[in-house]
C-alpha positions in Angstrom: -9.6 -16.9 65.4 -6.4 -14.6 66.6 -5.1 -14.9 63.5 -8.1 -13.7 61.4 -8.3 -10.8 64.0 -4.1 -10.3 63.3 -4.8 -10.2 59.6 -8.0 -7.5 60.0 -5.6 -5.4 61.9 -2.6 -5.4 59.9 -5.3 -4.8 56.9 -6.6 -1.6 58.8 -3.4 -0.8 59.9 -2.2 -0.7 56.0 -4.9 1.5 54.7 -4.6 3.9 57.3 -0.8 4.3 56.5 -2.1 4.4 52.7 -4.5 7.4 53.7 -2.0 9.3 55.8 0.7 9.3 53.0 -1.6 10.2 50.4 -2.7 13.2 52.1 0.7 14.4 53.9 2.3 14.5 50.0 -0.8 16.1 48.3 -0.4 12.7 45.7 -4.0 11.4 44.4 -6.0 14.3 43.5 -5.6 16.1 40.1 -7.5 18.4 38.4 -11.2 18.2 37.7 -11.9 16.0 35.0 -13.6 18.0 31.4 -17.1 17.4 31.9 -17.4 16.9 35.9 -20.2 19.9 36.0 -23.2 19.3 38.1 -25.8 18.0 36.1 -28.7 20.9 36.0 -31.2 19.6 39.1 -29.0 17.0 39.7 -26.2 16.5 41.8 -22.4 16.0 41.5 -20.2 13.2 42.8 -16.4 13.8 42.8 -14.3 10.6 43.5 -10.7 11.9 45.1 -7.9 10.4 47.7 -10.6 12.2 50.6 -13.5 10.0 49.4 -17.1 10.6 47.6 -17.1 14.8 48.1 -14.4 15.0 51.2 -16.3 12.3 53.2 -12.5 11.5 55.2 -12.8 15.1 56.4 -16.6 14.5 56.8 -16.5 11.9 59.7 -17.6 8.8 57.9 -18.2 6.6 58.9 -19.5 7.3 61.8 -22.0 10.0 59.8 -23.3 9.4 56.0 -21.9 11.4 53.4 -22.3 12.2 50.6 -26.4 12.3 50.9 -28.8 12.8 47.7 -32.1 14.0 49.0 -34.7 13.5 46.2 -38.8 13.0 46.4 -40.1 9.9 45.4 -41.3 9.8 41.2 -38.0 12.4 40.8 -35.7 11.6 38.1 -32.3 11.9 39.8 -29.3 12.6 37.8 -26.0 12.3 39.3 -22.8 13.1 37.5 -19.5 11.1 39.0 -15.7 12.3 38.5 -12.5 10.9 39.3 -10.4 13.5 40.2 -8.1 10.5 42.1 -4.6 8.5 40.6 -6.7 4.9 41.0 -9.8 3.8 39.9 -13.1 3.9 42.3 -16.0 2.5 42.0 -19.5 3.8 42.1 -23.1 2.4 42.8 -26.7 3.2 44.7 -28.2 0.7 46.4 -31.2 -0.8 44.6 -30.9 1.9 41.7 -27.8 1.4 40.2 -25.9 -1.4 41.5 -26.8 -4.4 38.9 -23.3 -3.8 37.4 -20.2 -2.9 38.7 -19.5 0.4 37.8 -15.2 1.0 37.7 -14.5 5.0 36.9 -10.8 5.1 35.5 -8.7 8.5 36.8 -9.7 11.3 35.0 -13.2 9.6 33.9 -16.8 11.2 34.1 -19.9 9.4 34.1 -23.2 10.3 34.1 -26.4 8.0 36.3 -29.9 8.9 35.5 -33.0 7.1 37.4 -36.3 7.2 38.8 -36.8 7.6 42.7 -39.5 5.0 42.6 -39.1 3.5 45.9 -38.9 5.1 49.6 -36.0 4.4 51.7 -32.6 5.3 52.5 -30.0 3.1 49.8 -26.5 3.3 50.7 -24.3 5.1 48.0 -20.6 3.0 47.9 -17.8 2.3 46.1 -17.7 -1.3 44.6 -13.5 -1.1 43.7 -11.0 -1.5 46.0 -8.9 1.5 46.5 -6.8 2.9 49.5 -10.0 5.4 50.5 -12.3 2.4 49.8 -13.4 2.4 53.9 -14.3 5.9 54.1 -16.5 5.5 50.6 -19.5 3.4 51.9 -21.4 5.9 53.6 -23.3 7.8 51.3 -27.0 7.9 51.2 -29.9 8.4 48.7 -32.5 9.4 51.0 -36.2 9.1 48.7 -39.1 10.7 50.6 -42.9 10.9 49.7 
């Protein structure tokens, strides 16, 4: 038992050391990738070493971020870049999260669905990366 808590420490401990480096020498975010524009009625994701849209300067993850409000029977379209050096990951909860989606540096992807359930679904990375604690917060919040 004091050793698994040891090992979840010295795991913490490492990606906060990760995330302070990254952001003290301005390393991990580049230029927007061609094609991240936000998607007409839609909304735009951007991927970079401060999470999905800033959410390490957002306070996750104590509070959701990023959050998509949409009504239920709305087709949501969400564009996604990866404005970061490493690859991150990208799915919604119930609506796109059959596969796992992996966005390379400099890659722009483009989700389209149907808001045909109510709820709150969590928005998250699914690849491990050295912001990968502070991407798990996001919400799609579908309302009637």
């Amino acid at each position: 038992m004091l050793l698994s808590v040891v090992v979840i420490v010295v795991i913490v401990a490492g990606a906060a050391v990760l995330l302070v480096q990254q952001r003290s020498n301005g390393q991990g975010t580049g230029p927007l990738p061609s094609g991240c524009v936000k998607p007409s009625g839609g909304f735009l994701i951007i991927a970079s070493k401060l999470g999905y849209n800033d959410s390490v300067d957002h306070g996750v993850p104590a509070k959701p971020w990023p959050i998509i409000n949409a009504t239920e029977g709305q087709q949501v379209n969400i564009t996604v870049c990866n404005a970061d050096i490493q690859a991150h990951g990208f799915q919604v909860a119930y609506y796109f999260d059959s596969t796992i989606e992996s966005i390379a540096p400099g890659q722009v992807i483009h989700v389209s669905f149907v808001a045909d359930r109510i709820g709150v679904f969590q928005i998250y990375c699914s690849v491990f990366c050295s912001v990968h604690a502070f991407m798990q917060s996001g919400q799609l919040r579908v309302l009637s």
